[in-house]
N, CA, C and O of each residue as an XYZ file, in Angstrom:
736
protein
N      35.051    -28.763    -35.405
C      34.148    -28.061    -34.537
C      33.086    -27.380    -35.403
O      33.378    -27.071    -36.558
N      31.843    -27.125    -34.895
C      30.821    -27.023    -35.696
C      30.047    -25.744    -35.133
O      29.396    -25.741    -34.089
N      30.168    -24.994    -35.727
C      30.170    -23.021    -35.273
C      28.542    -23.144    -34.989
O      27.969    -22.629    -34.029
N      27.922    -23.937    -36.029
C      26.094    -23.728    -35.948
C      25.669    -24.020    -34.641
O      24.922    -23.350    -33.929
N      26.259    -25.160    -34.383
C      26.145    -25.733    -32.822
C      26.140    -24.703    -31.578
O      25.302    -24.466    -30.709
N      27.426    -24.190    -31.854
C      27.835    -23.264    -30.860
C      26.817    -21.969    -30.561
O      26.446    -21.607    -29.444
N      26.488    -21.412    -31.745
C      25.367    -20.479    -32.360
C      24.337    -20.719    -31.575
O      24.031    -20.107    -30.551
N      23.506    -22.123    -32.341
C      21.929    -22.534    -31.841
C      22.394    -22.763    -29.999
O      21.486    -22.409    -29.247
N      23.457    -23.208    -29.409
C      23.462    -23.397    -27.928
C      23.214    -22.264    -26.860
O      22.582    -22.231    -25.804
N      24.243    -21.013    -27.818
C      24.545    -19.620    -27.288
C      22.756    -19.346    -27.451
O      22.363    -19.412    -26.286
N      21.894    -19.156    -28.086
C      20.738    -18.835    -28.620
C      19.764    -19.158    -27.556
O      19.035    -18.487    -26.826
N      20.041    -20.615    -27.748
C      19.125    -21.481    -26.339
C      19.526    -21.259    -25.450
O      18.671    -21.603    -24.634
N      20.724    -20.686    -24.709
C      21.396    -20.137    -23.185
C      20.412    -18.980    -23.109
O      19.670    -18.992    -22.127
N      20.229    -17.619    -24.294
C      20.074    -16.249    -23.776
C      18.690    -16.492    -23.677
O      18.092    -15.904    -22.776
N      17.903    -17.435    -24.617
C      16.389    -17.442    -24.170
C      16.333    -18.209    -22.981
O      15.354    -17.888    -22.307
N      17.001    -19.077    -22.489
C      16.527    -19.724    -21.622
C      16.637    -18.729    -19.998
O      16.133    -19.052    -18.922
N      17.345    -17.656    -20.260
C      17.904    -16.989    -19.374
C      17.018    -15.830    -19.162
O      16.757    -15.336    -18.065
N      16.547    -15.414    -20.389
C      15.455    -14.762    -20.299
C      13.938    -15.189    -20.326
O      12.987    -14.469    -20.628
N      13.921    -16.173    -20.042
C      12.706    -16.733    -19.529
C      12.642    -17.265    -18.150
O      11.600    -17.377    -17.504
N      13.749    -17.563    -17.770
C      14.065    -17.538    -15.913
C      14.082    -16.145    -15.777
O      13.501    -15.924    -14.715
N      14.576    -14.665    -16.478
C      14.524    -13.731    -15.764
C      12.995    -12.860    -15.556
O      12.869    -12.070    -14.620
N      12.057    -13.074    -16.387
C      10.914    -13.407    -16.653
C       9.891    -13.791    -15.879
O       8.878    -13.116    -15.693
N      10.231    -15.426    -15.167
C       9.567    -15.742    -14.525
C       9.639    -15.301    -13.201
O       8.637    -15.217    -12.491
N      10.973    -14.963    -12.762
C      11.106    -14.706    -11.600
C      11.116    -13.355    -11.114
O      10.836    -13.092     -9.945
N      11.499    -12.288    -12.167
C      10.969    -11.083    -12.000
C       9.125    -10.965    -12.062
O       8.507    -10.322    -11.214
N       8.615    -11.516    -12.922
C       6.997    -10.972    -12.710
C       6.366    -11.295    -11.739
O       5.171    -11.001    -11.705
N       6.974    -12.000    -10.647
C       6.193    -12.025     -9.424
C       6.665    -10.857     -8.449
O       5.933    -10.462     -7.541
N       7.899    -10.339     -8.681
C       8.233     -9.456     -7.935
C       7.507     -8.169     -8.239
O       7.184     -7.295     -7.434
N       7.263     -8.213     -9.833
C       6.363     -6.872    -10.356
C       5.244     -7.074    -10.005
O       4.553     -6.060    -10.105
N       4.479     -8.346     -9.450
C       2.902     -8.431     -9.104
C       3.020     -7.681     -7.917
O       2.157     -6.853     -7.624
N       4.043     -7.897     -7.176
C       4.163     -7.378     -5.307
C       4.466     -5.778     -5.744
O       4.813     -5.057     -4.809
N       4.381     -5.228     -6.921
C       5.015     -3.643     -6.692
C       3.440     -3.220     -7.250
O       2.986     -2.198     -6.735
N       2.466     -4.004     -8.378
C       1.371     -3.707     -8.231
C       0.409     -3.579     -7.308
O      -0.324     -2.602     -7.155
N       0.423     -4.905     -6.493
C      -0.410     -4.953     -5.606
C      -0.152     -3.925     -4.267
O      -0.976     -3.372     -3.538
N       1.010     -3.907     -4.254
C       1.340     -2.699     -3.068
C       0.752     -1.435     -3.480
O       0.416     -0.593     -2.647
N       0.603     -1.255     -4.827
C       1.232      0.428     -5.048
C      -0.687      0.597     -4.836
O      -0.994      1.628     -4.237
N      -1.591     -0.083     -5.162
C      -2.778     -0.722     -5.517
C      -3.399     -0.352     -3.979
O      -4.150      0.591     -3.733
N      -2.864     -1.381     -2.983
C      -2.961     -1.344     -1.544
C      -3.270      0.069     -1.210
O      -4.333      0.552     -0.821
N      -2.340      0.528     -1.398
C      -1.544      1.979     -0.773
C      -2.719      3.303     -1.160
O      -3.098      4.187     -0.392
N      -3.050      3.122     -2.355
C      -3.869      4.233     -3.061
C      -5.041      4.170     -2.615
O      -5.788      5.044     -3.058
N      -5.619      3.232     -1.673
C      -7.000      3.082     -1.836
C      -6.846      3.066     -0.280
O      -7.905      3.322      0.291
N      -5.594      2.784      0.686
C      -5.954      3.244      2.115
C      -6.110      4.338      1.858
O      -7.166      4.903      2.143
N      -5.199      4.898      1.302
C      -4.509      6.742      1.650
C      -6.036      7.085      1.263
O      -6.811      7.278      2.200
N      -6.530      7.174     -0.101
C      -7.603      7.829     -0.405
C      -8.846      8.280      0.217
O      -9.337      9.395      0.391
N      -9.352      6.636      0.609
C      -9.950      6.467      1.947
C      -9.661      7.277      3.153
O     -10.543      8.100      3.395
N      -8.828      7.266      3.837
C      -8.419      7.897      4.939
C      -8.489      9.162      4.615
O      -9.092     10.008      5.275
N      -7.768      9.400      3.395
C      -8.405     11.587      3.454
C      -9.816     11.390      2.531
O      -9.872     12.400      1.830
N     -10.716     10.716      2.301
C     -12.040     11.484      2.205
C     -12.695     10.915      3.589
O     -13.685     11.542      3.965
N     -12.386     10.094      4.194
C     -12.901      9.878      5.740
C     -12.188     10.884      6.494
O     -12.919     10.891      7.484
N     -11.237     11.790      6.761
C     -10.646     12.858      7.414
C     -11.803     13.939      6.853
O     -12.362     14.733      7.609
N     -12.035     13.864      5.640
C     -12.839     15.161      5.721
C     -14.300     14.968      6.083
O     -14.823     16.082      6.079
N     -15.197     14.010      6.400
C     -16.123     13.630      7.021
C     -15.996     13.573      8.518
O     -17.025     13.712      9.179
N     -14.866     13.386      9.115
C     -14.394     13.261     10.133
C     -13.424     14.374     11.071
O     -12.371     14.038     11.613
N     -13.996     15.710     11.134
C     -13.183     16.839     11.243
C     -11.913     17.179     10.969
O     -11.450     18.287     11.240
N     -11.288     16.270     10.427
C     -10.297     16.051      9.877
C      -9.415     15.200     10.353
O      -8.276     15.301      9.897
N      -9.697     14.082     11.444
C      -8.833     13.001     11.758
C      -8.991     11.856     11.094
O     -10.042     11.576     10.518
N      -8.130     11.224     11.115
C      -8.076      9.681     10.419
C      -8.669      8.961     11.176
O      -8.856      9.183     12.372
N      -9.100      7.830     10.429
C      -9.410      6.480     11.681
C      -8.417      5.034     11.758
O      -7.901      4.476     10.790
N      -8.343      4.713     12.883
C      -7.649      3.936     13.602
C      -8.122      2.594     13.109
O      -7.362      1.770     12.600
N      -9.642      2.382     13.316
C     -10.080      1.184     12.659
C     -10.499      1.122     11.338
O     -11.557      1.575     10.902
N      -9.588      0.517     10.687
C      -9.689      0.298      8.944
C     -11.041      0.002      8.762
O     -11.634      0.709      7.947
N     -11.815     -1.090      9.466
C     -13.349     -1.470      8.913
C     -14.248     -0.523      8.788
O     -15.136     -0.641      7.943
N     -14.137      1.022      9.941
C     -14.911      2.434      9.442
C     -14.777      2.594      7.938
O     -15.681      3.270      7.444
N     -14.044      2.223      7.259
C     -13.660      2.600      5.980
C     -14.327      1.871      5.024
O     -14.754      2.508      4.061
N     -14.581      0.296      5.076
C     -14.521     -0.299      4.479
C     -16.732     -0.603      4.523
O     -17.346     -0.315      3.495
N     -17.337     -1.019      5.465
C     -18.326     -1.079      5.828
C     -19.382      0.041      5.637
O     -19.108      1.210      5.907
N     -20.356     -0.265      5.258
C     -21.788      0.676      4.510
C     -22.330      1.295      6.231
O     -22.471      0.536      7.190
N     -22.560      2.778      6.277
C     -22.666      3.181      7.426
C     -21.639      3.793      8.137
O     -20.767      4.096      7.324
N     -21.377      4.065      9.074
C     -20.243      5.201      9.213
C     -20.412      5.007     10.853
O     -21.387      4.874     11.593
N     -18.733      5.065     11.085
C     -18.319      5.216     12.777
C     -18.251      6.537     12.658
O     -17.304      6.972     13.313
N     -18.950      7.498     12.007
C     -18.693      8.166     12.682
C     -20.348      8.917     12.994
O     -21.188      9.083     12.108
N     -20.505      9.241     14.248
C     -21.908      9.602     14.478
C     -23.256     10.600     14.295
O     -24.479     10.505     14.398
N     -22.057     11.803     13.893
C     -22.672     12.719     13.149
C     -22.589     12.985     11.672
O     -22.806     14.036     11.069
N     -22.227     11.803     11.220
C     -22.196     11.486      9.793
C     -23.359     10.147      9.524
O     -23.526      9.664      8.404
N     -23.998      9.738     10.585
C     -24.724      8.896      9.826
C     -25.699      8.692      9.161
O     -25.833      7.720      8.417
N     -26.533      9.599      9.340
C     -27.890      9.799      8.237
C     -27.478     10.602      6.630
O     -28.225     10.735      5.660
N     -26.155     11.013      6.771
C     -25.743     11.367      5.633
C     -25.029     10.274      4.949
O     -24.826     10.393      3.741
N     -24.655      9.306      5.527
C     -23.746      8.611      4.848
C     -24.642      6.909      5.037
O     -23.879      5.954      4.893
N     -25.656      6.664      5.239
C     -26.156      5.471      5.510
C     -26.688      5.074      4.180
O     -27.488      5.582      3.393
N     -25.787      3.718      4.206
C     -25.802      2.652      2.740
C     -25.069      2.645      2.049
O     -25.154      1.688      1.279
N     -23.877      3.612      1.796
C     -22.977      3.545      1.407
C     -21.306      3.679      2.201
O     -21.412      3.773      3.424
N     -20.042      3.697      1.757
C     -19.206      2.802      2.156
C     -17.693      3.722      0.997
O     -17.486      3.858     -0.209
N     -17.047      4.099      2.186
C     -15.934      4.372      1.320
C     -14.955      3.837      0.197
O     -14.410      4.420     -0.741
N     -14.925      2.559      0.612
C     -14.430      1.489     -0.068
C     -15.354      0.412     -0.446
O     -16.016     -0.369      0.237
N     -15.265      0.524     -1.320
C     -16.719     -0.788     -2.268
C     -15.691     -2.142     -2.453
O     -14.716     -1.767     -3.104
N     -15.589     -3.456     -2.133
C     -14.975     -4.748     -1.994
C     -15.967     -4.922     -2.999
O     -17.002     -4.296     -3.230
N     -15.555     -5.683     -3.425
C     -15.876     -6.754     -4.610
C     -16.418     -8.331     -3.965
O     -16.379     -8.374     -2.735
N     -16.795     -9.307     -4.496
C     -17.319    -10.410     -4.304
C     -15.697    -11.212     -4.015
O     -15.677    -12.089     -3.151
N     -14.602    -10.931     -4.636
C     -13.642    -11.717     -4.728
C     -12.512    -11.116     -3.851
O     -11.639    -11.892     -3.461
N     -12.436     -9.617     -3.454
C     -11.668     -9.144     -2.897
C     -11.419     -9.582     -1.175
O     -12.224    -10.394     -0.721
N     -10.644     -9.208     -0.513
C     -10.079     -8.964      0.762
C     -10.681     -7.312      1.111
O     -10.498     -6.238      0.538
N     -11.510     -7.725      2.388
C     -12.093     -6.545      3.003
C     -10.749     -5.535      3.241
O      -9.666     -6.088      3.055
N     -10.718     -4.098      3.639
C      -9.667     -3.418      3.500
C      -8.774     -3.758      5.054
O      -7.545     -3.822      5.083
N      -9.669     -3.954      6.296
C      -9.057     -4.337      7.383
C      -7.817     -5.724      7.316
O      -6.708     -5.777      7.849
N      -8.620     -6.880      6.333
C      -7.821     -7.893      5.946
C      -6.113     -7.593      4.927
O      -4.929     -7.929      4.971
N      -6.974     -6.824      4.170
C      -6.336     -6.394      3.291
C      -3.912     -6.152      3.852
O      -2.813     -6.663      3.635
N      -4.814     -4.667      4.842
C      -3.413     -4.651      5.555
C      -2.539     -5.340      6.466
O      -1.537     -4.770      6.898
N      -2.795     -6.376      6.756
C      -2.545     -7.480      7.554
C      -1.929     -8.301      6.636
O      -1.189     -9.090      7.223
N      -1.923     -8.462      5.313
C      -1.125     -8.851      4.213
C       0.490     -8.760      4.866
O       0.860     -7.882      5.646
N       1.545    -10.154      4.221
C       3.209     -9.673      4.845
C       3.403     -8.250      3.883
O       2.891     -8.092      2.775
N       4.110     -7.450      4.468
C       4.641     -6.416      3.858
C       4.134     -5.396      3.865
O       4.579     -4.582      3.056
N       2.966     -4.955      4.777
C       1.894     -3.960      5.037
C       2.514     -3.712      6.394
O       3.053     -4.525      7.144
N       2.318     -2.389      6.552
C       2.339     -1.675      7.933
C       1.737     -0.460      7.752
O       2.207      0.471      7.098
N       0.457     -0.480      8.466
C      -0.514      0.552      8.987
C      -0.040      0.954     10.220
O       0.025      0.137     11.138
N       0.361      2.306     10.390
C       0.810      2.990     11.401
C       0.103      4.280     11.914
O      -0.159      5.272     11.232
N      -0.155      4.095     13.208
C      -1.668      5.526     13.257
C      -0.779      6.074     14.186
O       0.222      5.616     14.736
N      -1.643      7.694     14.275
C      -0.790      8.746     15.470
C      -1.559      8.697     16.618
O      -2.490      8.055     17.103
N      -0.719      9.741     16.900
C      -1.976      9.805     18.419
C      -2.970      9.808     18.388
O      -3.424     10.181     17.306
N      -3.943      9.442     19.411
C      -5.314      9.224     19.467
C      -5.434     10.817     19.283
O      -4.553     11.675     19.339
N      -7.010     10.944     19.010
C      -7.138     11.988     19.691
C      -8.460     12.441     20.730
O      -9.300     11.652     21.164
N      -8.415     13.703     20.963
C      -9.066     14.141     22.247
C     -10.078     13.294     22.549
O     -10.902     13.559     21.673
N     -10.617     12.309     23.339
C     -11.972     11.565     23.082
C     -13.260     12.471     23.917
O     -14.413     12.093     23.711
N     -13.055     13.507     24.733
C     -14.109     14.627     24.777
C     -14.396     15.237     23.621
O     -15.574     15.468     23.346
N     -13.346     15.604     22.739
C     -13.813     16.160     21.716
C     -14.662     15.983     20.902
O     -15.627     16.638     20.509
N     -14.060     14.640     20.569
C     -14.598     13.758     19.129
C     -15.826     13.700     19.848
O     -16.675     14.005     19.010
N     -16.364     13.489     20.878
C     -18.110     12.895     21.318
C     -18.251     14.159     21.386
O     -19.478     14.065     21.344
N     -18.039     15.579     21.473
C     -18.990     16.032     21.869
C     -19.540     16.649     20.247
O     -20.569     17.264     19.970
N     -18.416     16.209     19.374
C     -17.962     16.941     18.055
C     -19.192     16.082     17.068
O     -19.716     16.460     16.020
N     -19.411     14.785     17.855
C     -19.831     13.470     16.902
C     -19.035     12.721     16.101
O     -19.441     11.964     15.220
N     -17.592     12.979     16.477
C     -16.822     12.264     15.405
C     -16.685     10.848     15.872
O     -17.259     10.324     16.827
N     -15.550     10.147     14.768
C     -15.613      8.591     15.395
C     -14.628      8.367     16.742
O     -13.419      8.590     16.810
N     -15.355      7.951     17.595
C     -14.172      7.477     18.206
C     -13.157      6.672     18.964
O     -12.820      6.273     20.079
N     -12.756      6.678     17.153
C     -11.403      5.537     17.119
C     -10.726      6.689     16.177
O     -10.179      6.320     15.137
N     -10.745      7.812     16.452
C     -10.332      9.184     15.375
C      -8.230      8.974     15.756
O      -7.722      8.314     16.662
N      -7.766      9.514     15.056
C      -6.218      9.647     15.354
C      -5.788     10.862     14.500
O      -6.318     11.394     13.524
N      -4.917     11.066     15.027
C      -4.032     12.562     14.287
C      -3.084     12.090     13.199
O      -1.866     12.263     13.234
N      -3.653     11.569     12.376
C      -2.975     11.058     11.269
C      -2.409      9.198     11.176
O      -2.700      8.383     12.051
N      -1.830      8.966     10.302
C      -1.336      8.120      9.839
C      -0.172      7.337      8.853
O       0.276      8.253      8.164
N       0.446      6.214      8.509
C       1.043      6.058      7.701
C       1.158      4.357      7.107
O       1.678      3.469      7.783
N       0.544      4.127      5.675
C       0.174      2.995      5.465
C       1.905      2.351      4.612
O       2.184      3.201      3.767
N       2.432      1.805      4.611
C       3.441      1.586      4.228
C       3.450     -0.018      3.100
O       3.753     -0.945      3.851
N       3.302     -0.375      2.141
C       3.227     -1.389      1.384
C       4.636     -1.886      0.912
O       5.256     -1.154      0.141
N       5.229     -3.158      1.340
C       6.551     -3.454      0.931
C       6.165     -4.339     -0.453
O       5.352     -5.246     -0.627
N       7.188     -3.615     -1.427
C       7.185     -4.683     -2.631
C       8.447     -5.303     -3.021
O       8.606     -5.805     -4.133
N       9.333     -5.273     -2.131
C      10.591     -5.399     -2.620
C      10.843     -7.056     -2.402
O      10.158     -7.831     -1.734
N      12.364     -7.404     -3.390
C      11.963     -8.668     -3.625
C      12.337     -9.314     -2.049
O      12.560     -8.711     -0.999
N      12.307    -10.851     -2.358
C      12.828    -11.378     -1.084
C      14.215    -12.070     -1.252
O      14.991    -12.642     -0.486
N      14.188    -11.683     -2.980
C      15.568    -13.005     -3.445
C      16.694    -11.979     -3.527
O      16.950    -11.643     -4.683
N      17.435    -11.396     -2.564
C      18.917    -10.628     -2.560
C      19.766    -11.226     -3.528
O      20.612    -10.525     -4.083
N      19.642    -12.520     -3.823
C      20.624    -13.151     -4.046
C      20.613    -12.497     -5.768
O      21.625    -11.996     -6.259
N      19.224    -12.624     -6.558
C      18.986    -12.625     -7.915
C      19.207    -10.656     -7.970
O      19.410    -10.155     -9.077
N      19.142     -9.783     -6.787
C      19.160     -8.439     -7.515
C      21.020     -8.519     -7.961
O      21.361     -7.900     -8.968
N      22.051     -9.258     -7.194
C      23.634     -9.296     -7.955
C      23.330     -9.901     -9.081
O      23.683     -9.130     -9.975
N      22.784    -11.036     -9.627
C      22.923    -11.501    -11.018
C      22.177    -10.862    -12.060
O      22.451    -10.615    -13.234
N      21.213    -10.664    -11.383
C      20.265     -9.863    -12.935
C      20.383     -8.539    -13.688
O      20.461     -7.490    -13.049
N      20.398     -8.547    -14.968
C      20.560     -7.551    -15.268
C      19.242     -6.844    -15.732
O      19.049     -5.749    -16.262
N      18.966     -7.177    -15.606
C      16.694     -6.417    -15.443
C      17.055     -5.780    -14.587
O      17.898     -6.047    -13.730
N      16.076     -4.312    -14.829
C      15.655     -3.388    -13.966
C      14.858     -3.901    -12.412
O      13.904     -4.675    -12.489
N      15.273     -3.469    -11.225
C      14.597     -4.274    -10.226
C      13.204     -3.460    -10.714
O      12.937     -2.658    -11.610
N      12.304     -4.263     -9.377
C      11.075     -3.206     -9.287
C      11.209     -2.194     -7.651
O      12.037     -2.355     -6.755
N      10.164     -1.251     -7.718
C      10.248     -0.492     -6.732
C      10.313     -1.265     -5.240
O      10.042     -2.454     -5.072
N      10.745     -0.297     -4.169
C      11.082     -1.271     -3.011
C       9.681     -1.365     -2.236
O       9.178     -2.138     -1.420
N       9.375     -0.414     -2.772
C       7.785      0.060     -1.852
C       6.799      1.104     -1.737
O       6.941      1.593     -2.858
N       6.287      1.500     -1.425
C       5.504      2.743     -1.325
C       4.835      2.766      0.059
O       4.811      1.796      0.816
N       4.182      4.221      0.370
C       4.084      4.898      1.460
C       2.899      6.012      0.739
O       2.729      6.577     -0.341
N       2.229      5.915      2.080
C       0.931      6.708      1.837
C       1.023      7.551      3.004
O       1.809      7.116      3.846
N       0.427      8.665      3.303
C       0.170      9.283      4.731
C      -1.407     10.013      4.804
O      -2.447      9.740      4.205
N      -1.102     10.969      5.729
C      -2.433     11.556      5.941
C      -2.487     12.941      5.052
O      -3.626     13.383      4.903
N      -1.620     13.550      4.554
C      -1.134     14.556      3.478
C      -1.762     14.449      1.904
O      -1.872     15.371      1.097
N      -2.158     12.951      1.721
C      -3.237     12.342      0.770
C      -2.690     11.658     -0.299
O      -3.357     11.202     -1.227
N      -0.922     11.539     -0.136
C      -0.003     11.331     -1.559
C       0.416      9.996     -1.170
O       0.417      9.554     -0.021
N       0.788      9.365     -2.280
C       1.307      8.122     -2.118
C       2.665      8.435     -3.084
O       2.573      9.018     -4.165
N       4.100      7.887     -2.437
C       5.146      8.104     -3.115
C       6.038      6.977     -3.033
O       6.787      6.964     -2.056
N       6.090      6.326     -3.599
C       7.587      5.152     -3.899
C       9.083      5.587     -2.815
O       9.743      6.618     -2.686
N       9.141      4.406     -2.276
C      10.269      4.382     -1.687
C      12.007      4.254     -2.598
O      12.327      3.859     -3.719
N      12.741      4.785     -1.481
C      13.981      4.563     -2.195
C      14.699      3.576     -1.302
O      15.746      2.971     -1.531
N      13.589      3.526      0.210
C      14.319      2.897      1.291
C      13.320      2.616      2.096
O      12.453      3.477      2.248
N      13.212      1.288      2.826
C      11.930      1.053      3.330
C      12.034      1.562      4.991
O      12.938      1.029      5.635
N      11.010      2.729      5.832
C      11.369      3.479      6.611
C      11.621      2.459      7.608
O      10.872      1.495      7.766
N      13.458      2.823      8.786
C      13.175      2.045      9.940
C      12.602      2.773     11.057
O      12.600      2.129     12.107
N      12.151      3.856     11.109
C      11.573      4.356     12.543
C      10.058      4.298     11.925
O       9.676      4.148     10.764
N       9.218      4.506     13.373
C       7.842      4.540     13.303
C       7.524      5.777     13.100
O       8.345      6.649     13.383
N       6.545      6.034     12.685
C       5.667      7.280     12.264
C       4.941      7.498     11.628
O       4.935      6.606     10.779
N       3.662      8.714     11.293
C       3.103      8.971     10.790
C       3.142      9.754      9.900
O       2.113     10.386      9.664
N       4.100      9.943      9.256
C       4.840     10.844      7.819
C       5.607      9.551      6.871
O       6.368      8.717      7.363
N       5.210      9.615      5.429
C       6.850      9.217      4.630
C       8.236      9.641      4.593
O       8.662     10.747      4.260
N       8.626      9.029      4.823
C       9.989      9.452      4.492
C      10.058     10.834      3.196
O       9.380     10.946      2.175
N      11.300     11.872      3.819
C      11.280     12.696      2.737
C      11.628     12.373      1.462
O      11.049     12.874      0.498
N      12.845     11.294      1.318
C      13.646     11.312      0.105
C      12.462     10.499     -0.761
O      13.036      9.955     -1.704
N      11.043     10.214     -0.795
C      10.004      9.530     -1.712
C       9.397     10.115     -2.835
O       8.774     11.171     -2.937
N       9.722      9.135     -3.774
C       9.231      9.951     -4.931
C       7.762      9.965     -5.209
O       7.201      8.944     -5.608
N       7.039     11.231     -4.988
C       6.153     10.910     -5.133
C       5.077     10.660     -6.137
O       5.216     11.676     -6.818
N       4.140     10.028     -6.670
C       3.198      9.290     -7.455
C       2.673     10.138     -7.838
O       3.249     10.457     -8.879
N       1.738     10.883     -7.623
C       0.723     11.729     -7.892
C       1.114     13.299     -7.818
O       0.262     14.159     -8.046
């Protein structure tokens, strides 16, 4: 029996093992970037549009995204520019959340006498909660692997923070979950 053999085989098993763990983890880490990515740039959006907006959120993502403003007594102040600047290559922000693993969740409307007589937009709401899933889809690989998973998800609200999940929320609402660690 020939020990070198055994050696160079054992050698070629752990790389080969760590190059399947590799490949198949860095797509799961692209989905914890792109979420966490997602998440920072609704939330942000939504509280500097809350403060243009007497302090409600908006319901329709494209107010956010589009040069000019839903909201009406903001428009000679805000005409030509655009909360969110897209790129030539990007996904507009409305598209954006419509992505699998996105859930944009808005609150109550609110007053629509108000908002008109106020000039605000109205598609205004009493908050929100943008929710980005990054967690994997392969159950099967979090029992075998011994790599660190990646995060399950993150959560943004109207409070302005974005915080990593420990658990992806099952009720609806416009708050994160408490137990989230938060980012910022």
């Amino acid at each position: 029996m020939n020990v070198g053999r055994w050696i160079i085989a054992a050698i070629c098993l752990a790389l080969g093992y760590s190059a399947f763990c590799f490949l198949v983890w860095s797509r799961d880490f692209g989905l914890a970037d792109s979420a966490v990515t997602d998440d920072l740039v609704v939330t942000r959006a939504q509280v500097h549009y809350a403060e243009l907006n007497g302090g409600f959120s908006e319901r329709d993502l494209s107010c956010l995204h589009r040069r000019g403003t839903c909201i009406p007594s903001q428009q000679s102040a805000w005409a030509g520019r655009a909360l969110v600047e897209a790129g030539p290559h990007t996904d507009s922000l409305s598209d954006g959340w419509r992505r699998p693993g996105r859930l944009f969740t808005v609150g109550p409307v609110a007053d629509a006498r108000m908002t008109r007589e106020r000039g605000l937009s109205p598609s205004s709401v009493q908050g929100f909660r943008y929710v980005a899933d990054a967690s994997s889809t392969r159950a099967w690989w979090n029992d075998v692997s011994i790599t660190p998973r990646p995060p399950l998800g993150y959560c943004g609200d109207a409070s302005g923070h974005v915080c990593q999940l420990s658990s992806l929320p099952a009720t609806a609402g416009v708050s994160c979950p408490v137990d989230c660690k938060r980012l910022e």
